[in-house]
VEXDREN-2710 file (C-alpha; in Angstrom, 1 decimal):
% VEXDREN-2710
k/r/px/py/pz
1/UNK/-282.9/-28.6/-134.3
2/UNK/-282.2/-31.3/-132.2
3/UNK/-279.8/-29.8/-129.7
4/UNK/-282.4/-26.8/-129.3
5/UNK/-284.7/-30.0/-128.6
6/UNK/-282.6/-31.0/-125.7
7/UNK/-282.2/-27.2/-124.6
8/UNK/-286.0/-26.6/-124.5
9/UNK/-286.0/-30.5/-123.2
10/UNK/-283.7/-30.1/-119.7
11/UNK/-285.4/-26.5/-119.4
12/UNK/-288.7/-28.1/-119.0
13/UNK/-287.1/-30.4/-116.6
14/UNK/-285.2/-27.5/-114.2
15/UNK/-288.1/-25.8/-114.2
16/UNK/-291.0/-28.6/-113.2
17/UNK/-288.3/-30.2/-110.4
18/UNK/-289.7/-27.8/-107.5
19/UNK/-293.3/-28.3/-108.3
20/UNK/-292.8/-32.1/-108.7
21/UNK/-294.5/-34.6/-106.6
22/UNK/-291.5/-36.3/-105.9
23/UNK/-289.8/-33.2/-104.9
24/UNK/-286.3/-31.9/-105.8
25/UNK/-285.1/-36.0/-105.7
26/UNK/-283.7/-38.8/-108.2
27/UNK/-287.3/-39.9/-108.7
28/UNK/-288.3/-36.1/-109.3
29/UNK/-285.4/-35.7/-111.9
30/UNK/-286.4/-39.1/-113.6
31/UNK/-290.5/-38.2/-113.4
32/UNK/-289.7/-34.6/-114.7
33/UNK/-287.1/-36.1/-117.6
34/UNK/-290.1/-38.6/-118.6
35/UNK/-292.6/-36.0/-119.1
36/UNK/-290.5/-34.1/-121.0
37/UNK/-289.7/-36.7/-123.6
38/UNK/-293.2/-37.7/-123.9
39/UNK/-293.6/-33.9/-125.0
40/UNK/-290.8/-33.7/-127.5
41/UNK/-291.1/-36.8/-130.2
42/UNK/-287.9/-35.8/-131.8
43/UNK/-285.7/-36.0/-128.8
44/UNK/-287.4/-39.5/-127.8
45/UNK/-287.3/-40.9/-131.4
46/UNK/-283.5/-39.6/-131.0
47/UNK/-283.3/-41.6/-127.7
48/UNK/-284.3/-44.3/-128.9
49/UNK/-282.7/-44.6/-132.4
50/UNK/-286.1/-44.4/-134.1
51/UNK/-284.9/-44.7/-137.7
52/UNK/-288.5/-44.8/-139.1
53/UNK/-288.6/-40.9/-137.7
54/UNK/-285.2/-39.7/-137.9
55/UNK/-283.5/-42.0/-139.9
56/UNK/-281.3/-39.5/-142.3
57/UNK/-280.6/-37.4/-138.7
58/UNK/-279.3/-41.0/-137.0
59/UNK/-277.2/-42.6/-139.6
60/UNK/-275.1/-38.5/-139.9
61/UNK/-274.7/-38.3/-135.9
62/UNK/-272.1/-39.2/-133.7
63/UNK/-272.5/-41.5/-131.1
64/UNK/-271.9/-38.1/-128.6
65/UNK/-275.3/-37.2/-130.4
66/UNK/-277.6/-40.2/-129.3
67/UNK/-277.2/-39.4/-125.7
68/UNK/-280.2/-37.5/-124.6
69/UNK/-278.7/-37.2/-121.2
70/UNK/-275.1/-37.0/-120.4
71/UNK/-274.1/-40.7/-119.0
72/UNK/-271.1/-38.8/-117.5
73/UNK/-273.2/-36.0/-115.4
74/UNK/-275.6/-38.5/-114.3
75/UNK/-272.7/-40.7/-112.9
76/UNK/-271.1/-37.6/-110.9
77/UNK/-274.8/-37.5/-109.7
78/UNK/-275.4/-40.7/-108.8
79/UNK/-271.7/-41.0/-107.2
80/UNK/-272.4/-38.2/-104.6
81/UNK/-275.5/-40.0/-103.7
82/UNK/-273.9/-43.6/-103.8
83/UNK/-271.1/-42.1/-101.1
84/UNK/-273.4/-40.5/-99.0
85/UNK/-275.2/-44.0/-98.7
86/UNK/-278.8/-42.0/-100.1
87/UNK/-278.9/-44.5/-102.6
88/UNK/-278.4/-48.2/-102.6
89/UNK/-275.0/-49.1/-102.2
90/UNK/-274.9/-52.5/-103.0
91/UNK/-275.7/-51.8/-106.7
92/UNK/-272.6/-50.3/-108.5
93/UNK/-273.1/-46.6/-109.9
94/UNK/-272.3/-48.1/-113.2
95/UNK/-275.6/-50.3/-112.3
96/UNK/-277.4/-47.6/-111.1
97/UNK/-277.1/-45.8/-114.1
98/UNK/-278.2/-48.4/-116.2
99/UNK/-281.2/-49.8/-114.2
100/UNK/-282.2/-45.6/-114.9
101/UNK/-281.6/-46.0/-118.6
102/UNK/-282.8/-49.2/-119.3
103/UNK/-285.9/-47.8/-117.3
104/UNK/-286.9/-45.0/-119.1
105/UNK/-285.9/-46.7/-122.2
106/UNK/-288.3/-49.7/-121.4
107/UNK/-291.2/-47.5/-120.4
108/UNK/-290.6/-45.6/-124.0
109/UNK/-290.8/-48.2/-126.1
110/UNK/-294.0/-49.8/-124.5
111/UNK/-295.8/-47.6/-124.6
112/UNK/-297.0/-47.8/-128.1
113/UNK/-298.5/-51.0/-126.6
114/UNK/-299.6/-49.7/-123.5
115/UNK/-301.7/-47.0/-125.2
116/UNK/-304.1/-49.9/-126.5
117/UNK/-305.0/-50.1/-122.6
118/UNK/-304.8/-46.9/-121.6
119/UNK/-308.3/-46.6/-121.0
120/UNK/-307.6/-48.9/-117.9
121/UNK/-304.4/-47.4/-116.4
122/UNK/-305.0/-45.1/-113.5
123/UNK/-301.1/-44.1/-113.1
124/UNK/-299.5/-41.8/-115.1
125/UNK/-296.4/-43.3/-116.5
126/UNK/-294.1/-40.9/-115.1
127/UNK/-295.3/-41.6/-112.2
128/UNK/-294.3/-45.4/-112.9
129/UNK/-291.7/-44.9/-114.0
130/UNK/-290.2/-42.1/-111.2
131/UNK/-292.1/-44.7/-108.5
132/UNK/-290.2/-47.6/-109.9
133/UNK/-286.6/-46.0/-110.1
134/UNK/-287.2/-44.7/-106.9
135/UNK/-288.0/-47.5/-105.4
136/UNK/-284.8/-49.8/-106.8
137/UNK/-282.5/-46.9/-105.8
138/UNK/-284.0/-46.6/-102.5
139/UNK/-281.5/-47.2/-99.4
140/UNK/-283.9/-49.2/-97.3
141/UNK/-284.5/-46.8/-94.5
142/UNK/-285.5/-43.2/-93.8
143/UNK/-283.7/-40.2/-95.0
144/UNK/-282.9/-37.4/-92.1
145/UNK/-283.7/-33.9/-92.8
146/UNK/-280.2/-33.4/-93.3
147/UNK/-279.7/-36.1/-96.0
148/UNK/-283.0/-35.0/-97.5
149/UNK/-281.2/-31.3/-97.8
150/UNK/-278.4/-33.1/-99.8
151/UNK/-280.2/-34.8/-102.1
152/UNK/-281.9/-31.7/-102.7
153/UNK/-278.8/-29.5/-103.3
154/UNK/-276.6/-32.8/-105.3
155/UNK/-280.0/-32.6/-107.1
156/UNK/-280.5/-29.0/-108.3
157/UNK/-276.6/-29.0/-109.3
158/UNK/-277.8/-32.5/-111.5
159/UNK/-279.9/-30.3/-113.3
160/UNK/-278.3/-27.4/-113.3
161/UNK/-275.4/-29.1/-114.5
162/UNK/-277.4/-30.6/-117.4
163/UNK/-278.6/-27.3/-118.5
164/UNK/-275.5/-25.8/-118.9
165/UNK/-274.3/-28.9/-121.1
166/UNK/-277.2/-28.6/-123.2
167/UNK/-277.2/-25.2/-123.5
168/UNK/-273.0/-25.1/-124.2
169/UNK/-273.6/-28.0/-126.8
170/UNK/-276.7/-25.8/-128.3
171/UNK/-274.7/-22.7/-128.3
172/UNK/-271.4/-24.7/-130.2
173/UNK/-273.8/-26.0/-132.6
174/UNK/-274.8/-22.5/-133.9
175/UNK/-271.3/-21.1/-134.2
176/UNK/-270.4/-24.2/-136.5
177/UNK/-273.8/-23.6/-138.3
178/UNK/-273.5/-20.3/-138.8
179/UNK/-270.1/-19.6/-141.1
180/UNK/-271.9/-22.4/-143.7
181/UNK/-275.3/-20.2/-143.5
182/UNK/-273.0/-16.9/-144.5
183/UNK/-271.2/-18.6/-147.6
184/UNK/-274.7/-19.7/-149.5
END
């Protein structure tokens, strides 16, 4: 249930990068990723090792299964950016990627608070949250068209990339499901 989560999860993602605000970018990816956890409590309760919700579901998973995003993909990501200088490079990627997680992460557990006051908030907190990573990744000057074109392509193959895991982890998970189903 959880894998077809993440499947129906990036999906959402892939498909709302070319209409997003931010455009086919890092902040796109991260304002498109934050939507769709605020849409899908099991995944986010997942992400962040909500026992209260899925308690049973986190104590029988493997550390593999708490990653809602693959650290891995999103470091090839972030790499091709990093050497192209479209990113900060005085921050690490290893930096980078946590500054994203620790980010989204933050933003997900406040907001229980947050809600309290959310007759006061103008900004959407995807928007926040995309705003904020794009802003500490930013590499302190303008992009050309050409680099622009980059981070659009390295981005698309992000996502496609983490489509094709999610959909290659969903698929695994029903052939290991399925022999159990046939011997009840």
């Amino acid at each position: 249930m959880l894998r077809h989560e993440r499947v129906s999860m990036v999906a959402a993602v892939q498909r709302g990068v070319d209409g997003d605000p931010y455009g086919v970018t890092l902040a796109g990816v991260i304002r498109q990723l934050f939507v769709a956890l605020e849409q899908r409590p099991l995944v986010k309760a997942f992400m962040l090792r909500d026992r209260e919700v899925i308690g049973k579901l986190l104590r029988q998973a493997g550390v593999s299964e708490s990653k809602v995003l693959s650290r891995a993909t999103l470091v090839t990501y972030l790499e091709v950016l990093h050497a192209r200088g479209l990113v900060r490079t005085d921050l690490s990627v290893s930096a980078q990627v946590n500054l994203i997680m620790a980010t989204i992460t933050g933003f997900l557990l406040a907001e229980p608070v947050l809600l309290d006051d959310r007759q006061g908030m103008v900004e959407d907190p995807a928007d926040v949250v995309a705003d904020v990573i794009g802003r500490a990744l930013d590499p302190g000057r303008r992009l050309t068209a050409a680099e622009q074109r980059v981070v659009e392509q390295a981005t698309r193959e992000y996502v496609e990339q983490v489509v094709a895991l999610s959909d290659a982890k969903y698929q695994s998970s029903l052939a290991v499901c399925t022999p159990a189903r046939r011997r009840r």
